[in-house]
Each structure stands twice: as structure tokens, then as C-alpha cells.
PyMOL commands that place a pseudoatom at each C-alpha (Angstrom):
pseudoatom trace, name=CA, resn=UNK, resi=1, chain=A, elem=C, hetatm=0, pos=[0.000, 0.000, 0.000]
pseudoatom trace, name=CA, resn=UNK, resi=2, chain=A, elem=C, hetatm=0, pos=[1.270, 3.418, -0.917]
pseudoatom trace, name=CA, resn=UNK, resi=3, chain=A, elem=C, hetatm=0, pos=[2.538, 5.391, 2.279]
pseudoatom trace, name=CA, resn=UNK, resi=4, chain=A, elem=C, hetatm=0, pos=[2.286, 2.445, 4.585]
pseudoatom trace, name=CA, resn=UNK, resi=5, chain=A, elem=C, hetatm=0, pos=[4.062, -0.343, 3.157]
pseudoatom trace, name=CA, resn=UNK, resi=6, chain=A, elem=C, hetatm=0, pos=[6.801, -1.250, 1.108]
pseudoatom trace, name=CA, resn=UNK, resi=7, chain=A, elem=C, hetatm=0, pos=[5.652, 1.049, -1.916]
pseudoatom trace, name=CA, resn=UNK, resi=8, chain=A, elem=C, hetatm=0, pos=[5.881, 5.067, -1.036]
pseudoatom trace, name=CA, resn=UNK, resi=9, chain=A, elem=C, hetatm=0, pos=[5.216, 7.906, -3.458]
pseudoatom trace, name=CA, resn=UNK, resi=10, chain=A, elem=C, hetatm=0, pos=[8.740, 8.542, -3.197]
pseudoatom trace, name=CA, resn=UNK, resi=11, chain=A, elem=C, hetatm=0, pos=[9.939, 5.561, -4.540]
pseudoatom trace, name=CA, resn=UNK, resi=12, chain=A, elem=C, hetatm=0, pos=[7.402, 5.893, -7.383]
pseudoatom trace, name=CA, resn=UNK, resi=13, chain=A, elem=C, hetatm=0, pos=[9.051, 9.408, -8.002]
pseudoatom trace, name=CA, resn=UNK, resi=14, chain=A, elem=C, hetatm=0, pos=[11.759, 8.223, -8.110]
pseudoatom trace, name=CA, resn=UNK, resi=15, chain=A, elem=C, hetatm=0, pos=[11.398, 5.213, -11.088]
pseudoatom trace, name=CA, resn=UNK, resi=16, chain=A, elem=C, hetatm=0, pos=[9.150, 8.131, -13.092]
pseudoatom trace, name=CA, resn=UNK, resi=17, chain=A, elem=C, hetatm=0, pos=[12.515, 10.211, -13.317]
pseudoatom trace, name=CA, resn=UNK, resi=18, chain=A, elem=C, hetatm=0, pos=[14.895, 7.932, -13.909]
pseudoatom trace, name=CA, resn=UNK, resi=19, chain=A, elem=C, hetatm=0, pos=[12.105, 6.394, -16.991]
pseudoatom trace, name=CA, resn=UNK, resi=20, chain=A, elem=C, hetatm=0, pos=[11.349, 9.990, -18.342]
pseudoatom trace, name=CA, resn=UNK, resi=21, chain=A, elem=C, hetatm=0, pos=[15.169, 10.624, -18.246]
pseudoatom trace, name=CA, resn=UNK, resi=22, chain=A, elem=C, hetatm=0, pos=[16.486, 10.301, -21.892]
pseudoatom trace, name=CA, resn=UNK, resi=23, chain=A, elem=C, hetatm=0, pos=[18.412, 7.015, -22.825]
pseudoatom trace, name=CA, resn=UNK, resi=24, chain=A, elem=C, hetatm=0, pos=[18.851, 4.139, -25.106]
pseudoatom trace, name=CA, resn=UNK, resi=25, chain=A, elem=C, hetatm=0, pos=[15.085, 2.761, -24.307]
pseudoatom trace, name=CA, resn=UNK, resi=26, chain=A, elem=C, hetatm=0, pos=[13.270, 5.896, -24.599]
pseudoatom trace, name=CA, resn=UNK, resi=27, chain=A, elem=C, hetatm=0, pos=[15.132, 6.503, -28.152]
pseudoatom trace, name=CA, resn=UNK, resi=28, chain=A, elem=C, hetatm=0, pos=[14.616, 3.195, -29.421]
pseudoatom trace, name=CA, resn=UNK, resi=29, chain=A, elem=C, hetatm=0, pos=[11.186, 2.601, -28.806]
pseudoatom trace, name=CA, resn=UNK, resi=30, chain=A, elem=C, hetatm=0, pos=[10.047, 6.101, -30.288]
pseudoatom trace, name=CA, resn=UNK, resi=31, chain=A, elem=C, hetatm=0, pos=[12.353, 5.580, -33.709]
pseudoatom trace, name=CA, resn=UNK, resi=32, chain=A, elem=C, hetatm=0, pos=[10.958, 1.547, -34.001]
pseudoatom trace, name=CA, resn=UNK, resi=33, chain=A, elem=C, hetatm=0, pos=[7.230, 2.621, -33.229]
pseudoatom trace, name=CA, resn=UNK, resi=34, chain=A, elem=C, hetatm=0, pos=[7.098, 5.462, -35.792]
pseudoatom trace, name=CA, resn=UNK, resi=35, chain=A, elem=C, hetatm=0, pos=[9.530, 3.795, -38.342]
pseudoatom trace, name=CA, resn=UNK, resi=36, chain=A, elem=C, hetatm=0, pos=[7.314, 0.502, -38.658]
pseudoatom trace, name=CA, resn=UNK, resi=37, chain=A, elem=C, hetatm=0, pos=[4.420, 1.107, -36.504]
pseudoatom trace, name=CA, resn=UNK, resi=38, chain=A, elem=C, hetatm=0, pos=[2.239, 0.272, -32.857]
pseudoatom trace, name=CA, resn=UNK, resi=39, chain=A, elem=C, hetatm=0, pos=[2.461, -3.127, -33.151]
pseudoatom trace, name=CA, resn=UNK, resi=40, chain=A, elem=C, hetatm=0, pos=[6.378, -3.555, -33.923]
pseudoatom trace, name=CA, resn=UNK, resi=41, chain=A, elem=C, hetatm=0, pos=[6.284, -1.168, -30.650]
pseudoatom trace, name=CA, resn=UNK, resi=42, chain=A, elem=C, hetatm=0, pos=[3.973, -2.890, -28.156]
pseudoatom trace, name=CA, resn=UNK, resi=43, chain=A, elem=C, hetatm=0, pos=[6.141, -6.119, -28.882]
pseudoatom trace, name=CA, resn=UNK, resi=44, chain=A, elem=C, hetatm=0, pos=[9.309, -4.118, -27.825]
pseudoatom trace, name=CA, resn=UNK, resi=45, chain=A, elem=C, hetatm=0, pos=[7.859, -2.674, -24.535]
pseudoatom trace, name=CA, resn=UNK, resi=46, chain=A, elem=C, hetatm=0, pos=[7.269, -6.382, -23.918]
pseudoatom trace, name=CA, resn=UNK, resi=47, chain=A, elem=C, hetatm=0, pos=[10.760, -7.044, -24.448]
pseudoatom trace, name=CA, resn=UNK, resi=48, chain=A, elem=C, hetatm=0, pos=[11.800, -4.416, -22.324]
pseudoatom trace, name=CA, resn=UNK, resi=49, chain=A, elem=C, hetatm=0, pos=[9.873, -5.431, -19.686]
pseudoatom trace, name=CA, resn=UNK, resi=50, chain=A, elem=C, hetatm=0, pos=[10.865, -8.913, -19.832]
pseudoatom trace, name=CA, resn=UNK, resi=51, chain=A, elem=C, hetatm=0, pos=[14.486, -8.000, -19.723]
pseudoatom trace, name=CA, resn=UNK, resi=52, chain=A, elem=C, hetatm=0, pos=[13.800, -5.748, -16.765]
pseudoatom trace, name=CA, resn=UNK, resi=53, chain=A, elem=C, hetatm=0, pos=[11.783, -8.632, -14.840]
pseudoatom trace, name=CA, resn=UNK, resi=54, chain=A, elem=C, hetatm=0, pos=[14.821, -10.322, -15.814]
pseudoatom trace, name=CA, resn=UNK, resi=55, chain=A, elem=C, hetatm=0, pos=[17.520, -8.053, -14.273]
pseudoatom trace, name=CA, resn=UNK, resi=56, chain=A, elem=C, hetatm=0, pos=[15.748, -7.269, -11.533]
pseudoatom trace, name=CA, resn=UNK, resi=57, chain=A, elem=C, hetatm=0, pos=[14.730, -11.251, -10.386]
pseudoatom trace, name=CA, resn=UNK, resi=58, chain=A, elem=C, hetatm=0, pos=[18.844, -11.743, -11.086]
pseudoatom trace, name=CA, resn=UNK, resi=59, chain=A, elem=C, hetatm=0, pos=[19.515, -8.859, -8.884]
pseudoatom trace, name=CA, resn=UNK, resi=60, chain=A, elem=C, hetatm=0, pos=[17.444, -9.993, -6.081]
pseudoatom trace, name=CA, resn=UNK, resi=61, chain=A, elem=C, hetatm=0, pos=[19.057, -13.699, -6.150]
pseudoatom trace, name=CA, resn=UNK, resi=62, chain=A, elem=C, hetatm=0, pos=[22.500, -12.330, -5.962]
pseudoatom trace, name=CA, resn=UNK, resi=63, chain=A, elem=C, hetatm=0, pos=[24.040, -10.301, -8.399]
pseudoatom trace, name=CA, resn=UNK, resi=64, chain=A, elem=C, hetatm=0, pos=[23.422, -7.311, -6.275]
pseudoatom trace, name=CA, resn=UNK, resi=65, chain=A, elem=C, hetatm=0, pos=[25.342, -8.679, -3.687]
pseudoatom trace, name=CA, resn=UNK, resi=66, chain=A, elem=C, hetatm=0, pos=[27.984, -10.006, -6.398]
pseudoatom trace, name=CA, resn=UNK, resi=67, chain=A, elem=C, hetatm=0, pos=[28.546, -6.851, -7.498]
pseudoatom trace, name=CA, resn=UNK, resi=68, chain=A, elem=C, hetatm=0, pos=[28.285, -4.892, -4.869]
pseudoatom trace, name=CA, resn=UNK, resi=69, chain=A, elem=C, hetatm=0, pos=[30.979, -6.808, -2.597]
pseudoatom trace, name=CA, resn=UNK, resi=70, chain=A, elem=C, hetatm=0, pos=[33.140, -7.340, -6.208]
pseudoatom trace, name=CA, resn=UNK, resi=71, chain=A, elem=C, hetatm=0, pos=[32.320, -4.175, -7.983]
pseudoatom trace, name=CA, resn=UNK, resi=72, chain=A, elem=C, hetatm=0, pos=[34.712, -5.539, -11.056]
pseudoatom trace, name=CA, resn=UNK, resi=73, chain=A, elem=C, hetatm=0, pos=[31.760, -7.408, -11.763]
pseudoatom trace, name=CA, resn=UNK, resi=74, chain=A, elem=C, hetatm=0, pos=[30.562, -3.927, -13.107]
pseudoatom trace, name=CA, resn=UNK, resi=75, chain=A, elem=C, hetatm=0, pos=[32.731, -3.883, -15.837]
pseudoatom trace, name=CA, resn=UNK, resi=76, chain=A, elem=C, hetatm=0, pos=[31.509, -6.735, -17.699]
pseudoatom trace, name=CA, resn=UNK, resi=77, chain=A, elem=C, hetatm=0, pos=[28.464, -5.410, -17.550]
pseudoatom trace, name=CA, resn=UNK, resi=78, chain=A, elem=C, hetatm=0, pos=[28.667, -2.236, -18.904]
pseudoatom trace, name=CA, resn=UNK, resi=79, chain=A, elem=C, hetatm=0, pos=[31.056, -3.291, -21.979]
pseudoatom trace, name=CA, resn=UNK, resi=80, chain=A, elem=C, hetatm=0, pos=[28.496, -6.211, -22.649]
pseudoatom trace, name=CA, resn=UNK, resi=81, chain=A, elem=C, hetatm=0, pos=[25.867, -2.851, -22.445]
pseudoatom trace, name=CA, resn=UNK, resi=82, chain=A, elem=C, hetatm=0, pos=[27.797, -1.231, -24.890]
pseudoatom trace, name=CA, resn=UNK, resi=83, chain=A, elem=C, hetatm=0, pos=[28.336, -4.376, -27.177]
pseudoatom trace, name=CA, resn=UNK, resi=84, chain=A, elem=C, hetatm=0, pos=[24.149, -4.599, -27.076]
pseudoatom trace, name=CA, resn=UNK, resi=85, chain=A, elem=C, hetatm=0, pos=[23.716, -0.835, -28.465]
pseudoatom trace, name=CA, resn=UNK, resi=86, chain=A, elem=C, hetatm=0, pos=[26.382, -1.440, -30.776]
pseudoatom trace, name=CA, resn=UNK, resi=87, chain=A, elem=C, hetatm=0, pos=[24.305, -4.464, -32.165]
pseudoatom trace, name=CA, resn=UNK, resi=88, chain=A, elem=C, hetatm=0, pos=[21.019, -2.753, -32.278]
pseudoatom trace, name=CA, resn=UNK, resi=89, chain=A, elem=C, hetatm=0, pos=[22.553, 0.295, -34.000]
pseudoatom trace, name=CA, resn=UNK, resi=90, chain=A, elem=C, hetatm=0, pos=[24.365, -2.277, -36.763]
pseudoatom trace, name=CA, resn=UNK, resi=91, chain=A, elem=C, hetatm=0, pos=[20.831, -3.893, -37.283]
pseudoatom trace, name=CA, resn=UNK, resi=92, chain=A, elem=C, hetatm=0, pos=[19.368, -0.180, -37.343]
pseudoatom trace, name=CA, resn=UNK, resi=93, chain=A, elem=C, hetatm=0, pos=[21.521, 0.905, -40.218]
pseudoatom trace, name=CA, resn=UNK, resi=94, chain=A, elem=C, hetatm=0, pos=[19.320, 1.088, -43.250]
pseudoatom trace, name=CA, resn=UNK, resi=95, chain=A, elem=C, hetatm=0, pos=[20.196, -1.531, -45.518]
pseudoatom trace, name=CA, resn=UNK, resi=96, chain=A, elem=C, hetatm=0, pos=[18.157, -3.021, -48.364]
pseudoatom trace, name=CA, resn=UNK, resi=97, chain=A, elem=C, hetatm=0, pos=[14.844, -0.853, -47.800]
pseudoatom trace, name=CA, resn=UNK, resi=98, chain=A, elem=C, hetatm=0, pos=[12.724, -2.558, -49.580]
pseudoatom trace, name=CA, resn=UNK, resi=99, chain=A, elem=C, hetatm=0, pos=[13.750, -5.916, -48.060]
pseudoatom trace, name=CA, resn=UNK, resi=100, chain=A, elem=C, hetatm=0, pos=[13.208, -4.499, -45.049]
pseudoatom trace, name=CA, resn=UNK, resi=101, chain=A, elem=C, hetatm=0, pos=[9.744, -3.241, -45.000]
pseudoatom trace, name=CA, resn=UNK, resi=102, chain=A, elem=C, hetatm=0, pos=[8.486, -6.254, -46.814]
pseudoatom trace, name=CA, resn=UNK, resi=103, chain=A, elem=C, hetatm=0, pos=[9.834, -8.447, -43.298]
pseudoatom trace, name=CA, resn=UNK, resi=104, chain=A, elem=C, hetatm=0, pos=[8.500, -5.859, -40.784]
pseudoatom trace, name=CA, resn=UNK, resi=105, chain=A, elem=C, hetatm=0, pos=[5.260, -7.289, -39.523]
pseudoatom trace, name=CA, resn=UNK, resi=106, chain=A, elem=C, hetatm=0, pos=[6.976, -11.269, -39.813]
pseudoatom trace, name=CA, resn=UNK, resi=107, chain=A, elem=C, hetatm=0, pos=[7.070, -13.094, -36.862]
pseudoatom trace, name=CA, resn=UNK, resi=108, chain=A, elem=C, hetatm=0, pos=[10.694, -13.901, -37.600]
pseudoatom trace, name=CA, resn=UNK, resi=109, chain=A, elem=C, hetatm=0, pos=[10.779, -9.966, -37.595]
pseudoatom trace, name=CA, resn=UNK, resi=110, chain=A, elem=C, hetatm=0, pos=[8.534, -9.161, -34.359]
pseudoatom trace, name=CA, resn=UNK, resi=111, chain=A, elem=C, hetatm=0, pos=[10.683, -11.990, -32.601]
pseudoatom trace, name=CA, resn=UNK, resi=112, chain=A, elem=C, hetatm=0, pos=[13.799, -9.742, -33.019]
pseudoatom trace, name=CA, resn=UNK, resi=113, chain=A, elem=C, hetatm=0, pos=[12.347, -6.889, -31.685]
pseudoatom trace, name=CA, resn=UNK, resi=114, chain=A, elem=C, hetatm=0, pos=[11.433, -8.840, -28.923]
pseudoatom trace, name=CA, resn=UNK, resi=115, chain=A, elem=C, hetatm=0, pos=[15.380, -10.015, -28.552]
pseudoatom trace, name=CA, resn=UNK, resi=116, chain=A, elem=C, hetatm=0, pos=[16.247, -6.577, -28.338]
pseudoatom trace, name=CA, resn=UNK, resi=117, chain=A, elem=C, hetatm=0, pos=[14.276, -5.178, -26.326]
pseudoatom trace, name=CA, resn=UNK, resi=118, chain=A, elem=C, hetatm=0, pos=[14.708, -8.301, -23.744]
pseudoatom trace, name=CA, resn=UNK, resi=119, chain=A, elem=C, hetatm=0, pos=[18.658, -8.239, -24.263]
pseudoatom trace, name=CA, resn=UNK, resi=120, chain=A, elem=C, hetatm=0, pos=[19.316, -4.364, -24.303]
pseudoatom trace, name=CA, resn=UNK, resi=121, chain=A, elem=C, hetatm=0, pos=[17.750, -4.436, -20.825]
pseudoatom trace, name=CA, resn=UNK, resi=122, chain=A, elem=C, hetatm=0, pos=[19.003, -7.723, -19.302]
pseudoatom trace, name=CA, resn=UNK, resi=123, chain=A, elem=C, hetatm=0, pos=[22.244, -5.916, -20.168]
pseudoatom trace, name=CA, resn=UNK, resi=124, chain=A, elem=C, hetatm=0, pos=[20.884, -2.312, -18.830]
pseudoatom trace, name=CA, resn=UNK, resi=125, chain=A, elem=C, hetatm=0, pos=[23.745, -0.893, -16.487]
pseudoatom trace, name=CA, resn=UNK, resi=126, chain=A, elem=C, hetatm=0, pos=[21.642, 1.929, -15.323]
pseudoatom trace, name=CA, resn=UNK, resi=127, chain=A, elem=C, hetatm=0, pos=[18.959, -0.717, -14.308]
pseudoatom trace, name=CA, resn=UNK, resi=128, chain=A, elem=C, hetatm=0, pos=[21.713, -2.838, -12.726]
pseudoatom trace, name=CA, resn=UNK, resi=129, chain=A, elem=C, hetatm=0, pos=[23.099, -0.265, -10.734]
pseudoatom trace, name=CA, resn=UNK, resi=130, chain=A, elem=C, hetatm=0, pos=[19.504, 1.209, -9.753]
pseudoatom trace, name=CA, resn=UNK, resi=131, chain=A, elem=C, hetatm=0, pos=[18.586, -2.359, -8.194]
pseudoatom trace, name=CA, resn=UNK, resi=132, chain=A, elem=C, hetatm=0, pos=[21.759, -3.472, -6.385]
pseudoatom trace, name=CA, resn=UNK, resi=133, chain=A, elem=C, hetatm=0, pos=[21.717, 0.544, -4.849]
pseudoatom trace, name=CA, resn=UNK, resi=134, chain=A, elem=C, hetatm=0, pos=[18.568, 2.966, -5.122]
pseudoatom trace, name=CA, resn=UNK, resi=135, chain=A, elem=C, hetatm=0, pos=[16.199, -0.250, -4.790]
pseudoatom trace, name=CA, resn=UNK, resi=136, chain=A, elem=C, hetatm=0, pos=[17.465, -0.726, -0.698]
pseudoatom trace, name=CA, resn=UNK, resi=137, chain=A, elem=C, hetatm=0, pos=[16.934, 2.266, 0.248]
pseudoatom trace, name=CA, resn=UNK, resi=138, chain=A, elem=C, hetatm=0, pos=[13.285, 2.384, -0.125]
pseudoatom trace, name=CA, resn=UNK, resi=139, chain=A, elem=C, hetatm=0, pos=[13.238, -0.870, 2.434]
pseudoatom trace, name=CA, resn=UNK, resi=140, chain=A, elem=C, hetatm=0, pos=[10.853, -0.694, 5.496]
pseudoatom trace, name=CA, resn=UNK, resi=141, chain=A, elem=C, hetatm=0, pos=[12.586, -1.731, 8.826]
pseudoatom trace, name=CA, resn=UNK, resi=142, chain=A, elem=C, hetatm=0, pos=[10.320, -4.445, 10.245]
pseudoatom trace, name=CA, resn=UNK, resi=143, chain=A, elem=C, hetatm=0, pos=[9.059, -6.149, 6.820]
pseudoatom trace, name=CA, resn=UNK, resi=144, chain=A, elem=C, hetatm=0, pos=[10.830, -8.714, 4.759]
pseudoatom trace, name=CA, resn=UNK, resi=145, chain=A, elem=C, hetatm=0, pos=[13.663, -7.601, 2.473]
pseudoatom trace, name=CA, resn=UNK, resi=146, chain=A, elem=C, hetatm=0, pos=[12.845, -10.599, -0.422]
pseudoatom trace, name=CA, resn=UNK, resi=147, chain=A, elem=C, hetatm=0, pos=[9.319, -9.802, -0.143]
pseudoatom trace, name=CA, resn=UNK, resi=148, chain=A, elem=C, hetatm=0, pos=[10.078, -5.653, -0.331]
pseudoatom trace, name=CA, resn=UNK, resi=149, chain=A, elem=C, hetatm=0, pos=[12.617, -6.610, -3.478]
pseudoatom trace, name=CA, resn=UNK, resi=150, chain=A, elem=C, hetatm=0, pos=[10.669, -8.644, -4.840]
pseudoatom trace, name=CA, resn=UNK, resi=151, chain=A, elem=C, hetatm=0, pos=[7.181, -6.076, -4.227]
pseudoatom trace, name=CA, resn=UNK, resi=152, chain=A, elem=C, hetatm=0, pos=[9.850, -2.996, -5.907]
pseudoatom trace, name=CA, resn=UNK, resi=153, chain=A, elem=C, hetatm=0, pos=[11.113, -5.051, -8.369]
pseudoatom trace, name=CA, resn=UNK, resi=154, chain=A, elem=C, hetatm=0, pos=[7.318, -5.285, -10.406]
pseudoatom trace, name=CA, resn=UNK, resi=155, chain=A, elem=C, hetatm=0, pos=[5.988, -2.042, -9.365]
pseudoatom trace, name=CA, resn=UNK, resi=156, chain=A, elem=C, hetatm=0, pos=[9.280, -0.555, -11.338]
pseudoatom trace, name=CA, resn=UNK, resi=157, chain=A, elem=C, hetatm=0, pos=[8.946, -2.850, -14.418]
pseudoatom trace, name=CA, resn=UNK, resi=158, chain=A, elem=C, hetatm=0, pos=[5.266, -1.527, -13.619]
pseudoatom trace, name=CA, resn=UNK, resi=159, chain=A, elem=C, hetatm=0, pos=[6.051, 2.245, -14.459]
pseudoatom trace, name=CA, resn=UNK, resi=160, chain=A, elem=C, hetatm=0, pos=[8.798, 1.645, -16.732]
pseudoatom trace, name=CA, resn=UNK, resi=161, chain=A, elem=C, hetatm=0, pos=[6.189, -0.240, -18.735]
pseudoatom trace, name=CA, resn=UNK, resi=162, chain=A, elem=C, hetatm=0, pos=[3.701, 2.239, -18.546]
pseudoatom trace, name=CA, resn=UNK, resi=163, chain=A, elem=C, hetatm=0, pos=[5.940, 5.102, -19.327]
pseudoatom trace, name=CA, resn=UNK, resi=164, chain=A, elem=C, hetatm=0, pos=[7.351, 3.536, -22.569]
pseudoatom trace, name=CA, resn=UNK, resi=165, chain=A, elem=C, hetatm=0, pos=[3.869, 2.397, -23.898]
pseudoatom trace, name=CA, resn=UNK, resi=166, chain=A, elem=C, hetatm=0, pos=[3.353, 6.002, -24.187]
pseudoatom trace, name=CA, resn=UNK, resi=167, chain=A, elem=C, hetatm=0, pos=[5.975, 6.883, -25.820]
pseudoatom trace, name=CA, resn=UNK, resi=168, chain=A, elem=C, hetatm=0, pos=[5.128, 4.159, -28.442]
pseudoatom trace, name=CA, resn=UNK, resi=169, chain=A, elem=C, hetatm=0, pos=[1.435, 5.808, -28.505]
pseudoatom trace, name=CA, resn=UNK, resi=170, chain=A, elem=C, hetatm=0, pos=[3.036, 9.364, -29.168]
pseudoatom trace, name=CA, resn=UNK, resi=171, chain=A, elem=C, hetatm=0, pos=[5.367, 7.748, -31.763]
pseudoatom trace, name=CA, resn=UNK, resi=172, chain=A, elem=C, hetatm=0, pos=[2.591, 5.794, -33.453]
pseudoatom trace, name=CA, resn=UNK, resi=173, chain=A, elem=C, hetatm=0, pos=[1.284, 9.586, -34.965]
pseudoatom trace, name=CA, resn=UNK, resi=174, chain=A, elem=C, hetatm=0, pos=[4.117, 9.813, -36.739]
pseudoatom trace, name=CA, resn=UNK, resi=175, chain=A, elem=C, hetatm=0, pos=[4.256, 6.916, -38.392]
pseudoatom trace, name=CA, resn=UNK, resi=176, chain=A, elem=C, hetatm=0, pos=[2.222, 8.143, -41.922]
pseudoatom trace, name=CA, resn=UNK, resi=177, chain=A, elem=C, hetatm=0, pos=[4.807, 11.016, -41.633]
pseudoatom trace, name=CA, resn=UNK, resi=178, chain=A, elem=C, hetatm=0, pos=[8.034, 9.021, -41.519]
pseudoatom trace, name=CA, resn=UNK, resi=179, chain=A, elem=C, hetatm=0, pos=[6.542, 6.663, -44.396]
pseudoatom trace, name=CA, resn=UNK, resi=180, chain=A, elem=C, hetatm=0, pos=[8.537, 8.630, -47.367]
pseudoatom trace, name=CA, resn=UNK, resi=181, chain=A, elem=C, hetatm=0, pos=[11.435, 5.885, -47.575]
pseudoatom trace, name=CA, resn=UNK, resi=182, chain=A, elem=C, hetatm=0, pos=[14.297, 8.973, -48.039]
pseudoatom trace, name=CA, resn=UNK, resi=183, chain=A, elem=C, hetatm=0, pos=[12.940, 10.361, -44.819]
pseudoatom trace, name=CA, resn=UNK, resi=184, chain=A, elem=C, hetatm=0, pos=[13.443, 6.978, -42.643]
pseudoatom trace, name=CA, resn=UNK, resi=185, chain=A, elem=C, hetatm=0, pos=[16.464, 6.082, -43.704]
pseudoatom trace, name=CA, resn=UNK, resi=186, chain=A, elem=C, hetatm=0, pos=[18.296, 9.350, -42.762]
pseudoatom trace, name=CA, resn=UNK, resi=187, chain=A, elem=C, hetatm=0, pos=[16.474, 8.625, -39.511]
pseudoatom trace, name=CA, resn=UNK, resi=188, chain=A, elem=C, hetatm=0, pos=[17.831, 5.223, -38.837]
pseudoatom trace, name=CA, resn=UNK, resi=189, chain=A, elem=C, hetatm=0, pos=[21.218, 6.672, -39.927]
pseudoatom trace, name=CA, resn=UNK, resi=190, chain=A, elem=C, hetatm=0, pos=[20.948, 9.149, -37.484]
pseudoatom trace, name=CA, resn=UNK, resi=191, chain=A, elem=C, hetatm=0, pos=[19.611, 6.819, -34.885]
pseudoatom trace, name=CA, resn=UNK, resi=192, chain=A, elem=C, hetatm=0, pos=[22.321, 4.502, -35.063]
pseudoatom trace, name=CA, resn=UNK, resi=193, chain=A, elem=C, hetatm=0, pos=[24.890, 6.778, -34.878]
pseudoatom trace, name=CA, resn=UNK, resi=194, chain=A, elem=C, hetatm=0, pos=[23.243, 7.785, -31.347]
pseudoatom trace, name=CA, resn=UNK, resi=195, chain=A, elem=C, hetatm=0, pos=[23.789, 4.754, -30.262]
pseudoatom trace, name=CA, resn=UNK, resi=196, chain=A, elem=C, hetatm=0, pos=[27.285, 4.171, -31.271]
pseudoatom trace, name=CA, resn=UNK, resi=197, chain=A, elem=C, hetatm=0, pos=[27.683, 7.400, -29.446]
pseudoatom trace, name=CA, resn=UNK, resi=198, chain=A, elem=C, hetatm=0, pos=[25.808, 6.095, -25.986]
pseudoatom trace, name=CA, resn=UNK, resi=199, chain=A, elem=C, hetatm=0, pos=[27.979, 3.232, -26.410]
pseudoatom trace, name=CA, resn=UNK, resi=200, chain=A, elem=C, hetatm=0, pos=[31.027, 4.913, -26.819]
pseudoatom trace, name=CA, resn=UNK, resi=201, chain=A, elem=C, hetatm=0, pos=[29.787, 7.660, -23.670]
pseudoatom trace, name=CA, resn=UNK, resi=202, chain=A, elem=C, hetatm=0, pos=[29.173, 4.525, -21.738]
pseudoatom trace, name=CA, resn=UNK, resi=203, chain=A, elem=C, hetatm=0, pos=[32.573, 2.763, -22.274]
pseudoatom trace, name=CA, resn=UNK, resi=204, chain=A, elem=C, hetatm=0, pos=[34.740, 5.828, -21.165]
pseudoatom trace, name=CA, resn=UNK, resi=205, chain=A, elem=C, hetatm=0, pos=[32.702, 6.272, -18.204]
pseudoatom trace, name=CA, resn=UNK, resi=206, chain=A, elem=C, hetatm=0, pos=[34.122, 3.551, -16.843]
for i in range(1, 206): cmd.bond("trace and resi %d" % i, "trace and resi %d" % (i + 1))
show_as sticks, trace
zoom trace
């Protein structure tokens, strides 16, 4: 219950900002949704939210406490983060347009936005890092950690979900607009460059 147990408005404050803040997801989801439409991007936010589920049941069986105690754990991480935006941006790169359109609404096709959208995020280090740090601090003395983790862990895959079906909504009224094929493929050019850039940003972080 908000205010009284292990979900408080600030911890739902908290997940809004760090979903509304600009990265990799946000991006990706608005470019696929307009580029080939709602239903490509309903079947990403699924993927997304699978690969958050993901992260956050391996963070609460563990990995939090992996890397927390080794933190070179971290580095794998974010380089295998960075190899994952690297991928989507090479498979973003407009090649053979026509091919490409003809294969968007395949299930061979849908199933690789799915793989995407589940991989970029089981590989998310912001995600990572928000679960093995921010996550504890919204515990309640006197209730049980797993079952607190556990509650956090869906309510955040919960608004992250929510928050990125609306972007796909917003980007779903551009779609007619980004249907000249000259248009889309300088935006996919421009969209993958963004992400070799995040990648690049993320790799001399560390």
C-alpha cells in the first residue's frame, strides 16, 4: 500500500525520473514505433519489460550482492551494455529498404524486436546499478527484504512499462509522416549513430 508499506510515493518518483530521463530505451522505442508502426512497438515494450523482470529477479538472487561486494563485476556489464547498443545500431543501419519493410510485420521480424528489447535491458547498467543501490533504500525496517525486493522489483517494471507504452502511442502519430522511404532512412542513420555514441559515452565512463 502506498505510504504504509513497502511502496511510497517517493519511490514511485523516483522510477518516473529515472524512466522519463532520456536514454537508449526511450530513443529506441520512439524511432521503431514510428519507423514501422504500434504493433512492432507494443512487442518491444514487452521485451523491455521482460528483460527488466529479468535483471531485476537476477539482482534480487544475488548479483546485487555479487557486485556490490566485487564491484569488477561492473565492468563486464557495462562493456556487454555497450556491445548490445552497438548491435542494435548495426541492425538499425538502413540496408536493403525494400527488403526491409516487406519483413517488418513477420514473426521472424517481431521476434527480433522482442530479442532486443529483452537483451538491451538484461544488459541495462543503469537498471543494474539502480537495483543493487537505489532499490534498498526504499526498504521498510520491520518487513521482509525478499518480499520488499521482490514487491519494488514489479511495481518498477510496472512504471517503466507504462511510461514507454506512451511513448510508443506518441510515436505511433508519426508513423504516416516518416513513411517517405528517403525520410526513414536518414532517420535510422541518425539513430544509429546515437547509439554508437551512448555506447562509446558509456565505455569511457568507466
Amino acid at each position: 500500500m502506498i505510504g504504509s508499506g513497502p511502496v511510497d510515493a517517493a519511490f514511485l518518483l523516483t522510477v518516473l525520473v529515472i524512466e522519463l530521463t532520456p536514454g537508449p530505451n526511450m530513443g529506441w522505442l520512439a524511432l521503431l514505433c514510428a519507423l514501422e508502426g504500434r504493433r512492432a512497438g507494443l512487442v518491444a515494450v514487452l521485451g523491455v519489460a521482460v528483460g527488466l523482470l529479468g535483471l531485476g529477479l537476477a539482482m534480487l538472487f544475488g548479483m546485487a550482492r555479487l557486485t556490490t561486494e566485487m564491484p569488477m563485476l561492473l565492468g563486464p556489464l557495462r562493456w556487454a551494455g555497450c556491445a548490445t547498443m552497438l548491435w542494435i545500431a548495426w541492425d538499425t543501419w538502413p540496408r536493403r529498404a525494400a527488403s526491409r519493410a516487406a519483413q517488418e510485420h513477420t514473426a521472424r521480424h517481431l521476434v527480433r524486436t522482442f530479442s532486443h528489447g529483452l537483451v538491451l535491458n538484461l544488459l541495462n547498467p543503469k537498471s543494474a546499478l539502480f537495483f543493487a543501490l537505489v532499490l534498498p533504500e526504499f526498504f521498510h525496517p520491520g518487513l521482509a527484504p525478499l518480499q520488499q525486493a521482490l514487491t519494488l522489483t514489479l511495481v518498477y517494471v510496472a512504471v517503466a512499462s507504462a511510461v514507454h507504452l506512451a511513448i510508443v502511442l506518441m510515436a505511433d502519430r508519426v508513423h504516416g509522416w516518416l513513411s517517405d522511404p528517403a525520410r526513414a532512412t536518414r532517420i535510422r542513420q541518425g539513430f544509429a549513430l546515437l547509439l554508437v555514441g551512448l555506447a562509446i559515452w558509456i565505455a569511457l565512463r568507466g
